[in-house]
N, C-alpha and C positions, 0 to 999 in steps of 0.2 A: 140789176142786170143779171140774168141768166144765161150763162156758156150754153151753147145746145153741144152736148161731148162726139156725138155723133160727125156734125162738121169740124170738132177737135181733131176726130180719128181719124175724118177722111186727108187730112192736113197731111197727121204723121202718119198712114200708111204710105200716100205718098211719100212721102221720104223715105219710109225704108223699102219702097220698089225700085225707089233711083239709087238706095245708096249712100243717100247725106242726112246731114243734119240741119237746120232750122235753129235762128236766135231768137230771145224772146221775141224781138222787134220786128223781123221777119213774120213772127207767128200771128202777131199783131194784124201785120200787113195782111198776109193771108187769109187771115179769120174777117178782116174786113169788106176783101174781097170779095169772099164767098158769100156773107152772112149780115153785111153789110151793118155788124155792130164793131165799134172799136173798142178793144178789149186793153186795159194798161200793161203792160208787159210785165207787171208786178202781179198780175192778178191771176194767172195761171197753175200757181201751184193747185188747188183742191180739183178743178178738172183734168187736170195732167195724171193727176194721183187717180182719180175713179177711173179712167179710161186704161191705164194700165192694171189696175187691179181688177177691173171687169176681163178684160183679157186674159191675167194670170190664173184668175181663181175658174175660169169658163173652160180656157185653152190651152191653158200652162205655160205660156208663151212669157218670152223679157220683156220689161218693163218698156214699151216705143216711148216714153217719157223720156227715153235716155237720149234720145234724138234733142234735143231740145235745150243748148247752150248759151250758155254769155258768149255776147263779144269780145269779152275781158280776157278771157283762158281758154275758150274754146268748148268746157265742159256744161254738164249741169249745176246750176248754180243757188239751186234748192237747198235749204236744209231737209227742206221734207219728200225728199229724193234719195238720198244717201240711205241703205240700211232698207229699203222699202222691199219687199218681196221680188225677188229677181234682179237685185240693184247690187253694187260691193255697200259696203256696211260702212263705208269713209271715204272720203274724195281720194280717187285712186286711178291716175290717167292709166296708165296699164289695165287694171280690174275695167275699167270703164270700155275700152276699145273693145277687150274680149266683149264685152258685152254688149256692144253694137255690133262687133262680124255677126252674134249670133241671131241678135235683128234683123240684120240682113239676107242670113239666112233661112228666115223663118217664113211660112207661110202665113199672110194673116188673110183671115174670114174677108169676106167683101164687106158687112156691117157691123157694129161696133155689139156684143150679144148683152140684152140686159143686164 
């Protein structure tokens, strides 16, 4: 099964125009809606990662991967999210928050750039 990253981003851009964040199982939901594949909610980390890092390295923009929590603690629950280009270096609710206002702050592109 192949993620198409592009209905990833259109996922998490919406979220960060509204503001929130998105659980895996939500993402799940959503990506089914749209794309009409069911994706395991385990299975997100390596397209969560390219969609932020095509962003970072393109627009320099934060990681919208950070949008994207357990239900458990509210955060990102990645190991392969912590430390990644534009992310805090250790699970860090504080480090994390700033890093979503700046999400939210951000202008992102209307399509996800090669």
């Amino acid at each position: 099964m192949s993620i198409n990253v592009e209905t990833l981003y259109q996922i998490l851009r919406q979220m960060a125009v509204t503001q929130d964040t998105i659980t895996y199982d939500q993402l799940s939901d959503a990506y089914l809606t749209r794309a009409g594949v069911r994706v395991n909610r385990r299975a997100w980390g390596p397209s969560l990662l390219e969609v932020s890092n095509r962003l970072h390295y393109s627009h320099g923009l934060p990681p919208i991967s950070s949008l994207v929590v357990s239900s458990t603690d509210g955060m990102p629950s990645s190991d392969g999210y912590w430390g990644i280009p534009g992310a805090p270096p250790y699970k860090d609710h504080g480090l994390w928050v700033t890093v979503c206002k700046t999400i939210y702050a951000s202008a992102w592109p209307a399509t996800l750039p090669p």
